[in-house]
C-alpha positions in Angstrom: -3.6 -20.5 11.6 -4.7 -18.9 8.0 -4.0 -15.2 8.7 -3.4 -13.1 12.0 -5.3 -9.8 12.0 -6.6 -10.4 16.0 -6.8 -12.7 18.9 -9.8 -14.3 17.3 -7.3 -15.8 14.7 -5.1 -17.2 17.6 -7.1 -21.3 18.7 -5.1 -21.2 21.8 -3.6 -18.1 23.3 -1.5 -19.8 26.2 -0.4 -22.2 23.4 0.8 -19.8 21.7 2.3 -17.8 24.5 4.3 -21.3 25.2 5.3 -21.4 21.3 6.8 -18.2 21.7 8.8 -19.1 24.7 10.0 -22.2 23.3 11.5 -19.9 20.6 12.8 -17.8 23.0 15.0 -21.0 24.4 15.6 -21.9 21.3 15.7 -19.4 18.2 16.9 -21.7 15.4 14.4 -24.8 16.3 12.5 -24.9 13.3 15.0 -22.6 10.9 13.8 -24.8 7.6 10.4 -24.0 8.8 9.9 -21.5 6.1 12.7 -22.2 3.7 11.9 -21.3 0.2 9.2 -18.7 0.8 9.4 -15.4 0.9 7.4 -12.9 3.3 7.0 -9.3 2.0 6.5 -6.6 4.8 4.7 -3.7 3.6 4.6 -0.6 6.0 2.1 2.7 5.3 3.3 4.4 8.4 6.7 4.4 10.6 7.9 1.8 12.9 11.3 0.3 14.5 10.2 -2.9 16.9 7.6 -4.2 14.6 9.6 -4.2 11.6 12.9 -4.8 13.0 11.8 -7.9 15.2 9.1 -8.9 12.7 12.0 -9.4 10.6 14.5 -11.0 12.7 11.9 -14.3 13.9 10.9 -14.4 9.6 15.0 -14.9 9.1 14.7 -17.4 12.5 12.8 -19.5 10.7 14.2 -19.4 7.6 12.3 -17.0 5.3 13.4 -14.3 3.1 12.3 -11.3 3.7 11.5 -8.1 1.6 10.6 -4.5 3.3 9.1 -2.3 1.8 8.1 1.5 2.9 4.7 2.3 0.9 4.3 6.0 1.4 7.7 6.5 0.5 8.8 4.4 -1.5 5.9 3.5 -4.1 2.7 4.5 -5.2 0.4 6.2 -3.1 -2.6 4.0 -2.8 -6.1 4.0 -3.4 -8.2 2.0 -1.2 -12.3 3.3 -1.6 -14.2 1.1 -3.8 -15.4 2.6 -7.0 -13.0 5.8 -6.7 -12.6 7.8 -9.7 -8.9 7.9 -10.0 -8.3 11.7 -10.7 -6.5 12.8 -7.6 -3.1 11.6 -5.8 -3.7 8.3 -5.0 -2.1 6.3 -8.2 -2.6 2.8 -8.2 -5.3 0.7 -6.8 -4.8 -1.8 -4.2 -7.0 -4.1 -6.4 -4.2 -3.7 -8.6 -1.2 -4.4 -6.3 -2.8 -6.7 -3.9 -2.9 -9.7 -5.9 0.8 -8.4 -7.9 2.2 -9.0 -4.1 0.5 -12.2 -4.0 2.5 -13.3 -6.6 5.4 -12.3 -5.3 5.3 -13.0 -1.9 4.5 -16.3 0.0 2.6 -14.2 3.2 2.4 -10.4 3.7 3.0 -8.1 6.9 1.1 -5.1 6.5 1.1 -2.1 8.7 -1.5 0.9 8.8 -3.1 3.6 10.5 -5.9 5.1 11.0 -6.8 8.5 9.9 -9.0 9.1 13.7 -11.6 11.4 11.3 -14.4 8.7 10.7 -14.6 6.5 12.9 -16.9 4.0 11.2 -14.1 3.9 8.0 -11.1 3.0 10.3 -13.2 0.5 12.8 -14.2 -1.1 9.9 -10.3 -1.7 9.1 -11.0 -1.4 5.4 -7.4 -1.3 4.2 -5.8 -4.2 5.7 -8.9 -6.2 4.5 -8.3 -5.1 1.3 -5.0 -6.9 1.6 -6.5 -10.2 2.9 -8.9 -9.9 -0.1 -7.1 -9.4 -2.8 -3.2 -10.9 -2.5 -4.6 -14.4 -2.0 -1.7 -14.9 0.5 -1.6 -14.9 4.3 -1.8 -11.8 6.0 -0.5 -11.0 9.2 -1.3 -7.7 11.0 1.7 -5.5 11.9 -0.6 -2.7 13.7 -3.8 -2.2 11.8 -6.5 0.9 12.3 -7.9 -0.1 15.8 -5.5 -3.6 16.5 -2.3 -4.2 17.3 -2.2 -8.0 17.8 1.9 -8.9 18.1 2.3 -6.2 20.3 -0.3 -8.2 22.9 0.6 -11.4 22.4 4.2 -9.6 23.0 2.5 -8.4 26.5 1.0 -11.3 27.6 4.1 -13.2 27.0 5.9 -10.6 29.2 3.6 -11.0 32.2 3.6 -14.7 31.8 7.1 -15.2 31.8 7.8 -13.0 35.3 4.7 -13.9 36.9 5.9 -16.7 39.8 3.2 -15.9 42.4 0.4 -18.9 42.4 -2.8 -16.4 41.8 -4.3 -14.2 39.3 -2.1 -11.0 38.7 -3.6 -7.6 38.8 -3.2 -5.8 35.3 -4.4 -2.1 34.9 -4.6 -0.7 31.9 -4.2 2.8 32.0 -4.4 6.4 30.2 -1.9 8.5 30.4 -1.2 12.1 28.8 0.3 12.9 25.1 1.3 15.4 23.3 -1.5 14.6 20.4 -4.1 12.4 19.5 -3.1 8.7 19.2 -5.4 5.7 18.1 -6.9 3.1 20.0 -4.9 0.4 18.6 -2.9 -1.0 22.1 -5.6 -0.1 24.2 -8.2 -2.0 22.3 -5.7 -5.2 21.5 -4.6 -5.2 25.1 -7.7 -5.4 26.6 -8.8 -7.8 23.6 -6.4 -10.3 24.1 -6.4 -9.9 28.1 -10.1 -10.9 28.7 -9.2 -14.0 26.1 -6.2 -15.0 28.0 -8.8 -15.0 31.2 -5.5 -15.4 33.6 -6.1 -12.4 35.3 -8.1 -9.6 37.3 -8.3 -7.1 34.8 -9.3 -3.1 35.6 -9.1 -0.1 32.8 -8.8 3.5 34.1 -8.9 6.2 32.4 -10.6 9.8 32.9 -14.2 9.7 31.7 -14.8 10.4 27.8 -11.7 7.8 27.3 -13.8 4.7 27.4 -13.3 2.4 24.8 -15.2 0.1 22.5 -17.0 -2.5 24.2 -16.6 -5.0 22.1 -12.6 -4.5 23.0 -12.9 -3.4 27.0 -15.3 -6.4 27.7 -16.0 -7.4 31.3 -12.8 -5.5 32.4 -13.3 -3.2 35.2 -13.7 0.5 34.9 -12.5 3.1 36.9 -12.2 6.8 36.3 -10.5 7.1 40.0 -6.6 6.4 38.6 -5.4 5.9 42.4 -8.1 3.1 43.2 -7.7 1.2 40.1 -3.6 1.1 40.7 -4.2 -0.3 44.7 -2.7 -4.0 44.5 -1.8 -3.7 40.7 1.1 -6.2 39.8 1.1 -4.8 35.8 0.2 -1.5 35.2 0.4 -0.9 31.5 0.6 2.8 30.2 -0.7 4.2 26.9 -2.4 7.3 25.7 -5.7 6.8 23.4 -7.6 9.2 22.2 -11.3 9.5 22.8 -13.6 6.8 21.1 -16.9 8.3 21.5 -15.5 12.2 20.5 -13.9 10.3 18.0 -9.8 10.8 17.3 -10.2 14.1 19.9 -8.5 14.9 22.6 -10.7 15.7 25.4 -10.1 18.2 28.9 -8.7 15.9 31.3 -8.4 17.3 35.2 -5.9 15.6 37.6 -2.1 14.2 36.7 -2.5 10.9 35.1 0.9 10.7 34.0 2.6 7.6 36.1 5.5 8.0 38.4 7.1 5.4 41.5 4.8 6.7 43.8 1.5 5.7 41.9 2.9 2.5 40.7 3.8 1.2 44.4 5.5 -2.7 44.1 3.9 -2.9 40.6 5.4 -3.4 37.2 5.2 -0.9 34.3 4.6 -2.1 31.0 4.4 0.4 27.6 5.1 -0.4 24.1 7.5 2.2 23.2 7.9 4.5 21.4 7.2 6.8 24.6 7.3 9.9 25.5 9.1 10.9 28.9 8.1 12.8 31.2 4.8 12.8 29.9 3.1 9.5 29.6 5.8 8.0 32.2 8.3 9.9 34.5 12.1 9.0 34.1 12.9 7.3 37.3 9.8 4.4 36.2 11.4 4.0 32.9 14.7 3.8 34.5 14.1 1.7 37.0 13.6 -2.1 37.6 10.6 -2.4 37.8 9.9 -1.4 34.1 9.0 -4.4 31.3 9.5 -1.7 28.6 13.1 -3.5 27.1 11.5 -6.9 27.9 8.5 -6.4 26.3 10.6 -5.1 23.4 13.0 -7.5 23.2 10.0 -10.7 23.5 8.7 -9.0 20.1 11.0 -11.5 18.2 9.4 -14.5 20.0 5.7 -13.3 19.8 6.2 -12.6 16.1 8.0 -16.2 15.2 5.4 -17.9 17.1 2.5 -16.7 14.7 4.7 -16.9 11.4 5.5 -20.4 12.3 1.7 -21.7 13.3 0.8 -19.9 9.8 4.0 -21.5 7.6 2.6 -24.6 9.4 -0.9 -24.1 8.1 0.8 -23.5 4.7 3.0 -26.8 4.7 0.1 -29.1 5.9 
């Protein structure tokens, strides 16, 4: 593995998913694995699990790691090509890409999009500018419409408490917010859902929510929440904002928000952080059948499972 920016960067995904539970048996296995390099995490917008756990399977296997908050700690970067240079932004990334090459063995690099032009952020032009210029690996840590960790991280949930011998059920579905939020989850999910191919996949939402079809795939669509959720063993939760009304949100009728009644015998799944009470009620969080501290907690094994296939690469 030369870089990790989607699932298309990931030869095996059940492989993988093993890899990270391997780790999760045993976290020191390979902790010379990366000895002597140095990974540099670079973050242009806020997180906790991504970081923190990001951080924790780089120390498993033995690398040192630098962190490094862009917006507020450095320059603020300029990423269009050809930009006359007479505003805010002060330094180029064509300047301090290839500076963190020489710094740093392999990068983390988490963006955002901006959800006002849709073709800039779908064309994830920032975290390509990375891979471009640092001449190092690059793995994403959320980028403008993908958040590949956090779906490895999911599928490595559902595998691990999945005993039944059939296909699970997975829904994806909307739920509320209190403002527009990206595509990013909903697009990996679904991504790396129809590649893992280990499941009956359906993805509800109310109409005007649909999402990219290169992302969605063959999953199933429903716009009737209650139908989609009948005989669901996963039901993951997360709010998107429209797609085709790009970065808007859009009048939504009916209560989409999930609660025990609509999730029946089902298992709830979100990637945190969430909002309660809104996108799920209390007494799902609280309960047992939520995945939400799993899922957290497996971030550590998804994430050492891609640094190590990529110090691999490196070490061949």
């Amino acid at each position: 593995m030369k870089q990790f920016l989607s699932v298309k960067d990931a030869p095996d995904v059940n492989a993988l998913i093993q890899s990270a539970l391997l780790y999760k048996s045993s976290p020191m296995r390979d902790e010379d694995l990366g000895r002597g390099k140095r990974m540099g995490l670079l973050f242009l917008n806020p997180s906790l699990r991504t970081r923190l756990s990001t951080q924790v399977a780089a120390n498993n296997l033995g690398l040192e790691v630098v962190v490094f908050n862009v917006g507020q700690e450095g320059w603020a970067l300029e990423f269009a090509d050809g930009a006359v240079m007479n505003g805010s932004t002060v330094e180029h990334v064509k300047d301090a890409a290839p500076v963190l090459g020489q710094y740093f063995d392999l990068l983390g690099i988490r963006t955002f999009p901006g959800l006002t032009d849709r073709s800039a952020d779908y064309s994830e032009h920032i975290i390509k500018q990375f891979v471009k210029y640092s001449g190092v690996p690059v793995v994403s840590l959320e980028s403008a419409t993908l958040h590949p960790l956090q779906s490895l991280t999911d599928l490595l949930t559902m595998t691990e408490t999945f005993k039944e011998k059939r296909k699970p059920k997975v829904v994806l579905t909307w739920a509320p917010h209190v403002k527009a939020l990206p595509q990013c989850v909903a697009n990996s999910f679904a991504e790396w859902v129809n590649a893992w191919d280990q499941s009956e996949f359906v993805i509800t939402h109310p109409e005007g929510y649909e999402l990219d079809g290169s992302f969605s795939g063959d999953a199933r669509i429903e716009y009737d929440q209650a139908k989609a959720l009948q005989g669901a063993d996963y039901v993951y939760v997360k709010n998107w904002s429209s797609y085709s009304q790009y970065g808007k949100i859009l009048p939504e009728s009916g209560n989409w928000m999930m609660n025990l009644a609509k999730l029946g015998k089902a298992r709830a799944m979100h990637c945190l952080p969430v909002r309660r009470n809104v996108e799920l009620s209390d007494e799902v969080l609280d309960s047992r059948q939520s995945l939400v501290t799993a899922q957290a907690a497996n971030r550590v094994w998804a994430a050492q499972a891609v640094l190590s296939e990529i110090l691999k690469s490196m070490n061949a």
